[in-house]
HTML snippet that shows the backbone in 3Dmol.js (N, CA, C, O; Angstrom):
<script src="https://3Dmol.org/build/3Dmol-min.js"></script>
<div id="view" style="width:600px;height:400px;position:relative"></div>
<script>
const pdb = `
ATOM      1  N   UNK A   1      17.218   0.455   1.952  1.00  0.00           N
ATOM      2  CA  UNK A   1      16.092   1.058   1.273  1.00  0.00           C
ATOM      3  C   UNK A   1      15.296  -0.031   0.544  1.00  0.00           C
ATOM      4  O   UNK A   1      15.789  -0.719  -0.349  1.00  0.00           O
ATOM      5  N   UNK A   2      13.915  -0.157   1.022  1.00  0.00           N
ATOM      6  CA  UNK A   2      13.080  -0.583   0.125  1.00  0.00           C
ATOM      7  C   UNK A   2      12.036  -0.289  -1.236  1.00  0.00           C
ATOM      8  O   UNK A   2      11.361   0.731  -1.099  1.00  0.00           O
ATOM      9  N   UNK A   3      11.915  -0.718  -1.964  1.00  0.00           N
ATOM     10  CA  UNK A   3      10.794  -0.148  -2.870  1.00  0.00           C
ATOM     11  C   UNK A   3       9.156  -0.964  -2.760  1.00  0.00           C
ATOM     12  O   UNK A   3       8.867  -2.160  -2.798  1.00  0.00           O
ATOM     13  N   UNK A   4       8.235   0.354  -2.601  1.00  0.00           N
ATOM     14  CA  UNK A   4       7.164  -0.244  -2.399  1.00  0.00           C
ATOM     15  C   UNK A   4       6.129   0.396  -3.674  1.00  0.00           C
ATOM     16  O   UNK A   4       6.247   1.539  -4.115  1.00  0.00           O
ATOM     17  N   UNK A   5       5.327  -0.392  -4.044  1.00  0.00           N
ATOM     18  CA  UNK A   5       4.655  -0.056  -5.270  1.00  0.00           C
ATOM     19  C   UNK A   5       3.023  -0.034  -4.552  1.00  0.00           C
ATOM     20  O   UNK A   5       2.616  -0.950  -3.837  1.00  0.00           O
ATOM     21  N   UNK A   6       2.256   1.122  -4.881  1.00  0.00           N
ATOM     22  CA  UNK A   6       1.116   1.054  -4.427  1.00  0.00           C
ATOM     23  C   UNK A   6       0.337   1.297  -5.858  1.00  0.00           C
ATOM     24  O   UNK A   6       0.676   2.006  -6.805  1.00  0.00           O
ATOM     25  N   UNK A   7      -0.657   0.582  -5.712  1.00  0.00           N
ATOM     26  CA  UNK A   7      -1.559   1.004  -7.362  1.00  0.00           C
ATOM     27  C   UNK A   7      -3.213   0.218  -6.702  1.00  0.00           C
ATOM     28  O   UNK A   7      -3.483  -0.724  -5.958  1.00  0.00           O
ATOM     29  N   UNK A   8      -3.835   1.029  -7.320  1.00  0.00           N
ATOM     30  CA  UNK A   8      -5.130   1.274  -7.013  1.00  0.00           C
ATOM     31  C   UNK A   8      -5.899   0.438  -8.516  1.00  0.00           C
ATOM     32  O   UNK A   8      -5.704   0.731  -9.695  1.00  0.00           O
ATOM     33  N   UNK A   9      -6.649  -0.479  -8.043  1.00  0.00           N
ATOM     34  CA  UNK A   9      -7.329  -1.202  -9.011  1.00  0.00           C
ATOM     35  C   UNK A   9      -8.935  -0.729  -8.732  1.00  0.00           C
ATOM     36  O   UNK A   9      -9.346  -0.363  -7.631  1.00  0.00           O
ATOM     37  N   UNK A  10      -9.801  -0.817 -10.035  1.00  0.00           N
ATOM     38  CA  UNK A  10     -10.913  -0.729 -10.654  1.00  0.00           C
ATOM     39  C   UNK A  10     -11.549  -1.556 -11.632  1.00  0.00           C
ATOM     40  O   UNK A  10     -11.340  -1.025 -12.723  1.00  0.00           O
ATOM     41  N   UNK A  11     -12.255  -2.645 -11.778  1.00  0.00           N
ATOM     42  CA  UNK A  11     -12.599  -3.764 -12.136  1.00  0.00           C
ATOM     43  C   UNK A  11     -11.188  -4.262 -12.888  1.00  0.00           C
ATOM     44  O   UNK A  11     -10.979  -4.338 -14.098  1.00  0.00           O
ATOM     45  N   UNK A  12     -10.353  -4.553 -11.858  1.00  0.00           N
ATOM     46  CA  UNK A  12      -9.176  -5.209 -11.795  1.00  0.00           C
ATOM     47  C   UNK A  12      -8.439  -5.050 -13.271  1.00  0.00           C
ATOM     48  O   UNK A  12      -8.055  -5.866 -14.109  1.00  0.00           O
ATOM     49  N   UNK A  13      -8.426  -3.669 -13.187  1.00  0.00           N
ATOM     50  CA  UNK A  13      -7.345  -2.751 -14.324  1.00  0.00           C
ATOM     51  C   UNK A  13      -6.404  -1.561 -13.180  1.00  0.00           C
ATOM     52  O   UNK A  13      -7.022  -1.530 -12.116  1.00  0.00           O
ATOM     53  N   UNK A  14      -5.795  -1.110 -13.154  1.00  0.00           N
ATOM     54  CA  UNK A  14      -4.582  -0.120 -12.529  1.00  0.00           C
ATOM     55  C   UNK A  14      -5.016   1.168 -12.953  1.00  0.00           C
ATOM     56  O   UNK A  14      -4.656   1.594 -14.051  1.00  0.00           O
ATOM     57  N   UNK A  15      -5.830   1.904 -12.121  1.00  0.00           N
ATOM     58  CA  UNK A  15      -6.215   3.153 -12.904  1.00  0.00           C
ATOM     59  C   UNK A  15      -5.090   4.144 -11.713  1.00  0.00           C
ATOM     60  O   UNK A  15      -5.846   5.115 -11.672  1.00  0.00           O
ATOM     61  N   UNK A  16      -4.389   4.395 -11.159  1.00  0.00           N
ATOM     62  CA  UNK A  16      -3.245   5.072 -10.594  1.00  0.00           C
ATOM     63  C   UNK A  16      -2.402   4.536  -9.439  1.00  0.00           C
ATOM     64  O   UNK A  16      -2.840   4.497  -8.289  1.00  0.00           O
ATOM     65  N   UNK A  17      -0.995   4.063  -9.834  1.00  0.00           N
ATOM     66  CA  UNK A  17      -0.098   3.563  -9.053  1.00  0.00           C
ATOM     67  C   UNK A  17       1.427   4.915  -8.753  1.00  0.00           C
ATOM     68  O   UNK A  17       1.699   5.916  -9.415  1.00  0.00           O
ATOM     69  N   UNK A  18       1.986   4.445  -7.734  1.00  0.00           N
ATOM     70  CA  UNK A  18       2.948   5.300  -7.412  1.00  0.00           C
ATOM     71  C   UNK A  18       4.046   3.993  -6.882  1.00  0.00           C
ATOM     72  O   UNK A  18       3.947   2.895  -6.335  1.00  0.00           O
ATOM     73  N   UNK A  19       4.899   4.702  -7.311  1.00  0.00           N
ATOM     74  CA  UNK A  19       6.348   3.590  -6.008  1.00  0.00           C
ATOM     75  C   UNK A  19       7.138   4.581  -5.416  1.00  0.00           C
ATOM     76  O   UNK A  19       7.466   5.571  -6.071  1.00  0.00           O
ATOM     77  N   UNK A  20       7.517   4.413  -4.131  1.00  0.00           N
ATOM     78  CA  UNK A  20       7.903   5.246  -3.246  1.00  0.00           C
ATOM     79  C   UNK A  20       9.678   4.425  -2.191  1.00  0.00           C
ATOM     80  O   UNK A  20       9.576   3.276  -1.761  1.00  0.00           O
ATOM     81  N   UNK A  21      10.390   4.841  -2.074  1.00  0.00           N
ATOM     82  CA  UNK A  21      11.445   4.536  -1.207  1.00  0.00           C
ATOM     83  C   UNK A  21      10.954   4.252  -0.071  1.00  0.00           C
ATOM     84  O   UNK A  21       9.742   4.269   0.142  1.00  0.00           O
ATOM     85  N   UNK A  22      11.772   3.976   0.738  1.00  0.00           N
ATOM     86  CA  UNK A  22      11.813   3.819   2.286  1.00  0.00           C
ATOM     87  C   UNK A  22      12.944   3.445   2.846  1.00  0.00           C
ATOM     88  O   UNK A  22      13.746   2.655   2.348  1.00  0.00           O
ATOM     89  N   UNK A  23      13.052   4.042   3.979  1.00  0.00           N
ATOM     90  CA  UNK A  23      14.603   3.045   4.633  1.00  0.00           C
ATOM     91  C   UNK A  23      13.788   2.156   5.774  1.00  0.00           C
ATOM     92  O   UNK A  23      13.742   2.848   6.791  1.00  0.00           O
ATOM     93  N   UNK A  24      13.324   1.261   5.924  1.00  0.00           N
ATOM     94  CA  UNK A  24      12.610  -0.020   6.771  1.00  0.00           C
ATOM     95  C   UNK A  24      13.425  -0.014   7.882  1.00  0.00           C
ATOM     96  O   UNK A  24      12.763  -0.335   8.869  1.00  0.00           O
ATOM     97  N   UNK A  25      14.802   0.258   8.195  1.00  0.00           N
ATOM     98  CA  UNK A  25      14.836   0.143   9.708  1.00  0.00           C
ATOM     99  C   UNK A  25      14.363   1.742  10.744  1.00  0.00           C
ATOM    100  O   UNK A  25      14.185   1.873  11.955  1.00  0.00           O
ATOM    101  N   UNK A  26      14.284   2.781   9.558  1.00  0.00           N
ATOM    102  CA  UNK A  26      14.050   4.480  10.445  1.00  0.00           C
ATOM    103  C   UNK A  26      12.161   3.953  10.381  1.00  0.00           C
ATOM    104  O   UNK A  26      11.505   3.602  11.361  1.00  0.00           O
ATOM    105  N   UNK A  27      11.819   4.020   9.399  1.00  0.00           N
ATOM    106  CA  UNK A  27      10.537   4.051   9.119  1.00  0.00           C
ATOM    107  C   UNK A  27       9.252   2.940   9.984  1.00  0.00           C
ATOM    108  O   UNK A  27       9.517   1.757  10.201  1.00  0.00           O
ATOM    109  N   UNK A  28       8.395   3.337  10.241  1.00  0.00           N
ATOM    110  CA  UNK A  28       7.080   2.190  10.266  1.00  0.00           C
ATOM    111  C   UNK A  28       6.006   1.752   9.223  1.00  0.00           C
ATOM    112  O   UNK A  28       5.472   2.315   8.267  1.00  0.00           O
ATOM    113  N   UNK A  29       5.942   0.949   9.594  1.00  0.00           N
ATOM    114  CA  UNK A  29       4.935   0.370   7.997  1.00  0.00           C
ATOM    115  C   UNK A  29       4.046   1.428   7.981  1.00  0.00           C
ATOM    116  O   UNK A  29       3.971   1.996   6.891  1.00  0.00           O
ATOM    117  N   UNK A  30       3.047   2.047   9.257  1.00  0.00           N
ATOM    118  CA  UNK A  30       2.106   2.979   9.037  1.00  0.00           C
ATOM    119  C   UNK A  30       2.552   4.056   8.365  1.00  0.00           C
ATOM    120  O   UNK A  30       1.886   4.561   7.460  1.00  0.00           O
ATOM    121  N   UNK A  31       4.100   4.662   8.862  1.00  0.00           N
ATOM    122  CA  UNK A  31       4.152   5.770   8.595  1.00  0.00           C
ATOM    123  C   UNK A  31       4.835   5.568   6.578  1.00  0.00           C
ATOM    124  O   UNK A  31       5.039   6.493   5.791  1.00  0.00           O
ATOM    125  N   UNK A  32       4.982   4.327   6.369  1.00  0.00           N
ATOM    126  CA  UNK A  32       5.239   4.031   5.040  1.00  0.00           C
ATOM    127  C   UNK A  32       3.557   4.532   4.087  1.00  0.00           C
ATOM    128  O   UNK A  32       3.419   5.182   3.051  1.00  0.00           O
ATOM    129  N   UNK A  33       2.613   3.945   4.918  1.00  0.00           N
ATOM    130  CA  UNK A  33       1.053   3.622   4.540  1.00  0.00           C
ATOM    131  C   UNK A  33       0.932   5.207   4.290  1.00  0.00           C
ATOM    132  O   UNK A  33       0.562   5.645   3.201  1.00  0.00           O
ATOM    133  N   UNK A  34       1.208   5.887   5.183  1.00  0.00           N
ATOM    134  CA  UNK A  34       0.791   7.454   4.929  1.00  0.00           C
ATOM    135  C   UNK A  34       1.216   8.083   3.913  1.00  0.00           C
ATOM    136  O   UNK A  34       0.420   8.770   3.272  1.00  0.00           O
ATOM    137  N   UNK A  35       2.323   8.009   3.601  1.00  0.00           N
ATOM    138  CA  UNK A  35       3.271   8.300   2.630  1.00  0.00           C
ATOM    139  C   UNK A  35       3.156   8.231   1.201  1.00  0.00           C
ATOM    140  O   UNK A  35       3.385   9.005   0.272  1.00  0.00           O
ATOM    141  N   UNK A  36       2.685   6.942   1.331  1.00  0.00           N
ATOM    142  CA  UNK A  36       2.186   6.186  -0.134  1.00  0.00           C
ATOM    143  C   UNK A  36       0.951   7.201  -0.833  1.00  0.00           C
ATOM    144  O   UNK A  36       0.985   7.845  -1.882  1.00  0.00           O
ATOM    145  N   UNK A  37      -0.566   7.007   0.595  1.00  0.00           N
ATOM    146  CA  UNK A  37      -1.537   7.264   0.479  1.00  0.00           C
ATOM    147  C   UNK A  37      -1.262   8.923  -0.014  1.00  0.00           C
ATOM    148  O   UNK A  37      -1.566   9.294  -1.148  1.00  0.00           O
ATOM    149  N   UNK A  38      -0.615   9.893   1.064  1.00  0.00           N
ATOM    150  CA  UNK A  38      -0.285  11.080   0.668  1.00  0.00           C
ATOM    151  C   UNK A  38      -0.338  11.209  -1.250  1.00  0.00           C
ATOM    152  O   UNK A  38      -1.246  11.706  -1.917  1.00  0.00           O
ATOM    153  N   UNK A  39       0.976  10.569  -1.760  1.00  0.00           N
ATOM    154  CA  UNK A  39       1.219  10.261  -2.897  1.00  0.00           C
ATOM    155  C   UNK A  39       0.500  10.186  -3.905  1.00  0.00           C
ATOM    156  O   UNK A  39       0.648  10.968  -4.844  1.00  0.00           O
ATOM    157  N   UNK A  40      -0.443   9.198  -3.896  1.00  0.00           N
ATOM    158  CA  UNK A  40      -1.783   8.897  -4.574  1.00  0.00           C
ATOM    159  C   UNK A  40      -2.971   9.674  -4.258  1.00  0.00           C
ATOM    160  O   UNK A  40      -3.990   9.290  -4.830  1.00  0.00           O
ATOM    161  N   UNK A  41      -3.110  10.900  -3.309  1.00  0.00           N
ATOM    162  CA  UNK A  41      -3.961  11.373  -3.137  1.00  0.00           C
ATOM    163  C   UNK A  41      -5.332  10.872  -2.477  1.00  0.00           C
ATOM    164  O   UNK A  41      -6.430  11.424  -2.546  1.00  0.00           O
ATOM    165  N   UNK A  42      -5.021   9.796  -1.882  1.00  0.00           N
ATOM    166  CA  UNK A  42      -6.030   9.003  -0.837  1.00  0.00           C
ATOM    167  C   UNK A  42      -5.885   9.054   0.080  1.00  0.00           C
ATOM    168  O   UNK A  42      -4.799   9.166   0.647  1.00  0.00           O
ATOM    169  N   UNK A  43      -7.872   8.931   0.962  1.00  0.00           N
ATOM    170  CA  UNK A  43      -7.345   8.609   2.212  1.00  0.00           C
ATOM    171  C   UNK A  43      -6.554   7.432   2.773  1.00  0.00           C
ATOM    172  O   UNK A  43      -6.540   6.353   2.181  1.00  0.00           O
ATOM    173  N   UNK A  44      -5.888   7.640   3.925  1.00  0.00           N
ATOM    174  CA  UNK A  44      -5.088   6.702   4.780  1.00  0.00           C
ATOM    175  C   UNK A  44      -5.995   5.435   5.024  1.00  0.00           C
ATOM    176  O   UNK A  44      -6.944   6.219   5.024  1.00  0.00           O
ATOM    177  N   UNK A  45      -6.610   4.175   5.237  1.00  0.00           N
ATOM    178  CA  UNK A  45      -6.825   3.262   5.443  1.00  0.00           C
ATOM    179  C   UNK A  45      -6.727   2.741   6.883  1.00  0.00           C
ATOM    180  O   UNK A  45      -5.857   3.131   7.662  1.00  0.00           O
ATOM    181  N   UNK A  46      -7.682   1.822   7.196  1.00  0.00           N
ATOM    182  CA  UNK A  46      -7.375   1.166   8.674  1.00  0.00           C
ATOM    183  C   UNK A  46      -6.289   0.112   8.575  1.00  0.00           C
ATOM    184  O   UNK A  46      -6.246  -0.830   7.783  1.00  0.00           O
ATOM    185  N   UNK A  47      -5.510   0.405   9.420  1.00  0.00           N
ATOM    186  CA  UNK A  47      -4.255  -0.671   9.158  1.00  0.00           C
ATOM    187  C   UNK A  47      -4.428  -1.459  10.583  1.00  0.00           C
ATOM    188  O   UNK A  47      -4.397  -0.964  11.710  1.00  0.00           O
ATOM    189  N   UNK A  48      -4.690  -3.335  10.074  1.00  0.00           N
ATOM    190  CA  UNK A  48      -5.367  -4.037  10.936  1.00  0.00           C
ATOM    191  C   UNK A  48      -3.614  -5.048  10.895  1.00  0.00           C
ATOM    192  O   UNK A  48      -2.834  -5.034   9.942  1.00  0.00           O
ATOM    193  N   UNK A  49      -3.477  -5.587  11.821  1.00  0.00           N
ATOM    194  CA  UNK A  49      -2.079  -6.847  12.001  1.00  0.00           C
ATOM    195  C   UNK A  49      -2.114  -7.671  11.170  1.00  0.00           C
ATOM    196  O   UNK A  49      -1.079  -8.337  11.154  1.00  0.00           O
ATOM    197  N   UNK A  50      -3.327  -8.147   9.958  1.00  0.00           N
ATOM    198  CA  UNK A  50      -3.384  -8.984   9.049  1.00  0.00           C
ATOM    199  C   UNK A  50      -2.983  -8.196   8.051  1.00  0.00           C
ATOM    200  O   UNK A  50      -2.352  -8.830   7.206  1.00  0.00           O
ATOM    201  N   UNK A  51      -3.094  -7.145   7.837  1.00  0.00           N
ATOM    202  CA  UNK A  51      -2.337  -6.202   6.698  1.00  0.00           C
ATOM    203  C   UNK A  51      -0.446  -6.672   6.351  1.00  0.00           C
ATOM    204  O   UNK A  51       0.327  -7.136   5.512  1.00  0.00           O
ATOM    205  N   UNK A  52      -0.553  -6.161   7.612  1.00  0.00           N
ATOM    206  CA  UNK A  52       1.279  -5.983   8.094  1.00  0.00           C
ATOM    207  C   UNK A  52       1.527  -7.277   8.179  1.00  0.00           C
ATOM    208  O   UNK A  52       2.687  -7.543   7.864  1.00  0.00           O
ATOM    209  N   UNK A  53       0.802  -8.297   8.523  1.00  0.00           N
ATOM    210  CA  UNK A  53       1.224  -9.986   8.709  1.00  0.00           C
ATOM    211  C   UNK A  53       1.759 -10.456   6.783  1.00  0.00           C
ATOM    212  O   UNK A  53       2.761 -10.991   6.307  1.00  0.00           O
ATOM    213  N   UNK A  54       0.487  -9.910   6.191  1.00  0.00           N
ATOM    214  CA  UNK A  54       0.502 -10.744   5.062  1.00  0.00           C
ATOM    215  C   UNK A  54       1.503  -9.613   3.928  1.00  0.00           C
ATOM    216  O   UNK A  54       1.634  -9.902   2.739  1.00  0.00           O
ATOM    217  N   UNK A  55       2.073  -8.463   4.481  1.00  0.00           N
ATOM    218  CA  UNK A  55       3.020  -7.771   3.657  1.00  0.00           C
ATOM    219  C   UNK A  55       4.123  -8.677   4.142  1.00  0.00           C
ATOM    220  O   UNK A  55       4.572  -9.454   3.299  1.00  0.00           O
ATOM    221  N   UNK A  56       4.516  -8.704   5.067  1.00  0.00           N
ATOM    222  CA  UNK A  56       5.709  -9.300   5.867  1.00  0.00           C
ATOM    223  C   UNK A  56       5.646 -11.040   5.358  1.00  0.00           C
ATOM    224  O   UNK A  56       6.760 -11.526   5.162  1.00  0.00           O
ATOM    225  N   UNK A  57       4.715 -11.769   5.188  1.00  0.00           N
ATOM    226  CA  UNK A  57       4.846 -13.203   4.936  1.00  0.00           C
ATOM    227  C   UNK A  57       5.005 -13.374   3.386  1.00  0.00           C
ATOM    228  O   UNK A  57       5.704 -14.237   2.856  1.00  0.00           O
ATOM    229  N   UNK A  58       4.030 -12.143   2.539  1.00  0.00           N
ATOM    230  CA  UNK A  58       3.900 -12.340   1.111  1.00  0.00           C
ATOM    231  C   UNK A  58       4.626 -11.063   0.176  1.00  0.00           C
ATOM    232  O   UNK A  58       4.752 -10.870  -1.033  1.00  0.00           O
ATOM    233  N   UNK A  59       5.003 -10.354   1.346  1.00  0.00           N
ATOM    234  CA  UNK A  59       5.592  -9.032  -0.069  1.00  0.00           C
ATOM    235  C   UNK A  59       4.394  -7.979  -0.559  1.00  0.00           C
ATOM    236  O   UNK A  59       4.584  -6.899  -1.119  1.00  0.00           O
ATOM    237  N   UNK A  60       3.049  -8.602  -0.186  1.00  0.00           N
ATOM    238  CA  UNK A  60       1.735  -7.741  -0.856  1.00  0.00           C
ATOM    239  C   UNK A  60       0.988  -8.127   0.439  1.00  0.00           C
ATOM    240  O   UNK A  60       1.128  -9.035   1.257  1.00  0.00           O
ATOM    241  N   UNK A  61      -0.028  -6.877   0.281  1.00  0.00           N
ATOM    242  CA  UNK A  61      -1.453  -6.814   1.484  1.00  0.00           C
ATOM    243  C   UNK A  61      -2.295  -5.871   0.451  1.00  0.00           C
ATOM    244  O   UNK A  61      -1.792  -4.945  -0.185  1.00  0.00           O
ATOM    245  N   UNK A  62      -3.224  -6.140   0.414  1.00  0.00           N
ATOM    246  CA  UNK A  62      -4.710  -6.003  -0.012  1.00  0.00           C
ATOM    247  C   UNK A  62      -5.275  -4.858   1.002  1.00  0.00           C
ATOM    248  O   UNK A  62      -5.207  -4.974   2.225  1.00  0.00           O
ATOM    249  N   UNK A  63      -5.851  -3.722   0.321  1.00  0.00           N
ATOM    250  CA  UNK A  63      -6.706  -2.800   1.093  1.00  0.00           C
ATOM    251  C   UNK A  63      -7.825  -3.086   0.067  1.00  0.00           C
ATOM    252  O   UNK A  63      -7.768  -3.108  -1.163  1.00  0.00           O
ATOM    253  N   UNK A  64      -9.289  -3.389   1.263  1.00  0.00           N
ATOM    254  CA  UNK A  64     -10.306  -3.253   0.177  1.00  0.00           C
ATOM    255  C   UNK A  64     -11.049  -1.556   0.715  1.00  0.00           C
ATOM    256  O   UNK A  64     -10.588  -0.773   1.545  1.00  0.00           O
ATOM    257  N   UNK A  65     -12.297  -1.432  -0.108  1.00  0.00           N
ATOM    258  CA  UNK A  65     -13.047  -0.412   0.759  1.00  0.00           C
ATOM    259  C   UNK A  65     -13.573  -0.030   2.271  1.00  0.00           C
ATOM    260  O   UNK A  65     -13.697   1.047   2.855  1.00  0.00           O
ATOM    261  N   UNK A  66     -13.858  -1.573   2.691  1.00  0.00           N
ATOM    262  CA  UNK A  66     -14.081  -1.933   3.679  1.00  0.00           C
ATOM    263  C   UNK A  66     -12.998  -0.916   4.777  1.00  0.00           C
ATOM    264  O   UNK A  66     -13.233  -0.155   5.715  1.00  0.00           O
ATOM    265  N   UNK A  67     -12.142  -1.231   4.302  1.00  0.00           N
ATOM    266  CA  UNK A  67     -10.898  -0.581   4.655  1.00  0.00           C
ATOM    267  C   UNK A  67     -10.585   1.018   5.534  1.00  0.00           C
ATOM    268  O   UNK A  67      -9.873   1.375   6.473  1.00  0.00           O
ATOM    269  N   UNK A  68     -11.479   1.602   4.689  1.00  0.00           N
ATOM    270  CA  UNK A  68     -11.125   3.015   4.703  1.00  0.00           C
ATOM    271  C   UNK A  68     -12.455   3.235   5.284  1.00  0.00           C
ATOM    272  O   UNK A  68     -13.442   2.502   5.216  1.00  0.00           O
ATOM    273  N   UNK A  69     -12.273   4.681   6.028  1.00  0.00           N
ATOM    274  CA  UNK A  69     -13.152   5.591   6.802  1.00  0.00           C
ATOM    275  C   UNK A  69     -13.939   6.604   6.128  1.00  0.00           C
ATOM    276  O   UNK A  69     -15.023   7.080   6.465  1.00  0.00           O
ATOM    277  N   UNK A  70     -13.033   6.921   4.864  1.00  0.00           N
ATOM    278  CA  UNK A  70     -13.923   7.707   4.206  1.00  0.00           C
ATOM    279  C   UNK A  70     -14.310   6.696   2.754  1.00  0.00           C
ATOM    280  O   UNK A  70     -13.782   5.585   2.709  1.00  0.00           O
ATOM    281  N   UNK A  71     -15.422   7.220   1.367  1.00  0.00           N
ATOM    282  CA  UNK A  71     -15.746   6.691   0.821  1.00  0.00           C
ATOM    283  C   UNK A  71     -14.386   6.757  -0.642  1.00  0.00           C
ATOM    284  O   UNK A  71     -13.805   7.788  -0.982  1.00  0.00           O
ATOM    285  N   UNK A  72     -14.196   5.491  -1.209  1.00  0.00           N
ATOM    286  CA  UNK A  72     -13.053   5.665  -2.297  1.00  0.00           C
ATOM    287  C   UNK A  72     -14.020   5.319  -3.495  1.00  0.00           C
ATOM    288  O   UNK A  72     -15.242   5.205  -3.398  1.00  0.00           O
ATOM    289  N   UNK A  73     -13.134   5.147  -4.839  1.00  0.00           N
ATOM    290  CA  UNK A  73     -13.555   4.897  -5.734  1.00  0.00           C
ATOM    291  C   UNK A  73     -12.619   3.621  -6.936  1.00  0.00           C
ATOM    292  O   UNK A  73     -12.362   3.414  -8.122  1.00  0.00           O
ATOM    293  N   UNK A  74     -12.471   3.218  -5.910  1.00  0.00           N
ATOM    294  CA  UNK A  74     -12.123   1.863  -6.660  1.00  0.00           C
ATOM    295  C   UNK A  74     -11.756   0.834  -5.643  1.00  0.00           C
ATOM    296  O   UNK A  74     -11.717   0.995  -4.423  1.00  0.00           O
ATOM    297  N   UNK A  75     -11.420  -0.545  -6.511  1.00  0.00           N
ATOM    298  CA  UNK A  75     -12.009  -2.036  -5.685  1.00  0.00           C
ATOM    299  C   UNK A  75     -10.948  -2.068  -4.415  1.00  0.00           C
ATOM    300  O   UNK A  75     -11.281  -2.062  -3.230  1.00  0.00           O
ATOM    301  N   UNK A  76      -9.790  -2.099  -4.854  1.00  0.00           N
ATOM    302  CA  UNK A  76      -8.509  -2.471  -4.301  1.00  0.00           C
ATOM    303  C   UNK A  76      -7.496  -1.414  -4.269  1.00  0.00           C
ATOM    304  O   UNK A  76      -7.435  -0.575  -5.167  1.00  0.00           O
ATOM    305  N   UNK A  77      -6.670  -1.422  -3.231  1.00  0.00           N
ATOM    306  CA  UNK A  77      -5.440  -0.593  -2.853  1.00  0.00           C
ATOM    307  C   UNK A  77      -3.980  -1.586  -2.708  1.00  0.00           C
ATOM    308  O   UNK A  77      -3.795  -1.869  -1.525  1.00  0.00           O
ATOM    309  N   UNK A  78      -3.180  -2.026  -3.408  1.00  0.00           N
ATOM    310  CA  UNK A  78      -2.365  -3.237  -3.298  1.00  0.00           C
ATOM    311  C   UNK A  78      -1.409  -2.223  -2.777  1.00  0.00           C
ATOM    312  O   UNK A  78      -1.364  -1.029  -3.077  1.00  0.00           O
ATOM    313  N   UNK A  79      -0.294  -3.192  -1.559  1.00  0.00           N
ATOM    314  CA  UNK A  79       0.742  -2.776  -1.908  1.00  0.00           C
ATOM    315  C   UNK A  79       1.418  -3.686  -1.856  1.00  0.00           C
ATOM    316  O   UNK A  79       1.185  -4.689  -1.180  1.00  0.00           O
ATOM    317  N   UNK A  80       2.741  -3.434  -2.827  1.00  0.00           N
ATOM    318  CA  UNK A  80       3.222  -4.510  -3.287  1.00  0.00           C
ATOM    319  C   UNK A  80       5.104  -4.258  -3.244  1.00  0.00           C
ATOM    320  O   UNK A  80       5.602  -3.215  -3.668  1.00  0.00           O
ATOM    321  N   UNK A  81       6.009  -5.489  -2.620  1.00  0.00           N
ATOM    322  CA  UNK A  81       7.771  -4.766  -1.702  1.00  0.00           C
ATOM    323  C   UNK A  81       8.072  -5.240  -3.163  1.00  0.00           C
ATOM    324  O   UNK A  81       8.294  -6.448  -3.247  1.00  0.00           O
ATOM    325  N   UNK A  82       8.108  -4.742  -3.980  1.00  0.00           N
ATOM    326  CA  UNK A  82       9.426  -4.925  -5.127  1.00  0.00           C
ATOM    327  C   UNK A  82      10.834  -5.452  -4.769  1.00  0.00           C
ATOM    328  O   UNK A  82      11.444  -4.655  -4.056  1.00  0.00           O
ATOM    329  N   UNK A  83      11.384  -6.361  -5.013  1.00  0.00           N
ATOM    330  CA  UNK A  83      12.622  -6.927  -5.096  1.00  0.00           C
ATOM    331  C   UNK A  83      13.593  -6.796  -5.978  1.00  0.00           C
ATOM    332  O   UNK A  83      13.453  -6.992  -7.186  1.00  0.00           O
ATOM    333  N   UNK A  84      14.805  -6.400  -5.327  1.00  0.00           N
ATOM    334  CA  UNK A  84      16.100  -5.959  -6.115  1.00  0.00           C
ATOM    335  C   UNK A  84      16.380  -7.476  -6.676  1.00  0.00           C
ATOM    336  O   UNK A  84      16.498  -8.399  -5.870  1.00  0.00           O
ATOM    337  N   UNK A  85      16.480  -7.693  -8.075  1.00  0.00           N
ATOM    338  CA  UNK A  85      17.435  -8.792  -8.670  1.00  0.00           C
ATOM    339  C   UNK A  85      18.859  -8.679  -9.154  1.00  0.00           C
ATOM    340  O   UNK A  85      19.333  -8.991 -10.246  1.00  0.00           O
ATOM    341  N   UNK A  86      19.529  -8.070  -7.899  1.00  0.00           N
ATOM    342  CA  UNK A  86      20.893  -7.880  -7.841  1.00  0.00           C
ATOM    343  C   UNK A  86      21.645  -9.326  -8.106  1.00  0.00           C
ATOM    344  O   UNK A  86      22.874  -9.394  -8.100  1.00  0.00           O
TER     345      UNK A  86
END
`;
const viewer = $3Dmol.createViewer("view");
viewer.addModel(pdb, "pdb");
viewer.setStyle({}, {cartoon: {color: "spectrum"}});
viewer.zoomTo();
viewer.render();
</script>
């Protein structure tokens, strides 16, 4: 099980975040993305291989507006793999 933290920025303040489970070997990153979005009450986002590249290399990927199909209301959509310091 992983923990993933999604929080939604607005002139780069946190105006609503959620963290959500996952088990990473049942699950897909998209169907993680839905999940999240569900959560927070947003739409789902275009999920491009530089998304999933730079979660997988850095732990975080950046959704901007650009992003999404329908219109949002704030700058950024982070998500971000929290690490156990077991």
């Amino acid at each position: 099980m992983i923990k993933i933290w999604g929080k939604l920025l607005s002139h780069d303040k946190i105006i609503k975040s959620n963290t959500i489970e996952v088990d990473e070997k049942n699950t897909s990153f998209f169907d993680m993305l839905k999940d999240l979005c569900a959560s927070l009450n947003i739409p789902t986002p275009v999920l491009l291989d530089k998304h999933v590249y730079d979660f997988n290399l850095f732990n975080i990927c950046i959704f901007r507006p650009d992003d999404f199909i329908d219109s949002v209301v704030f700058d950024r959509f982070v998500l971000e793999h929290l690490k156990n310091d077991k």
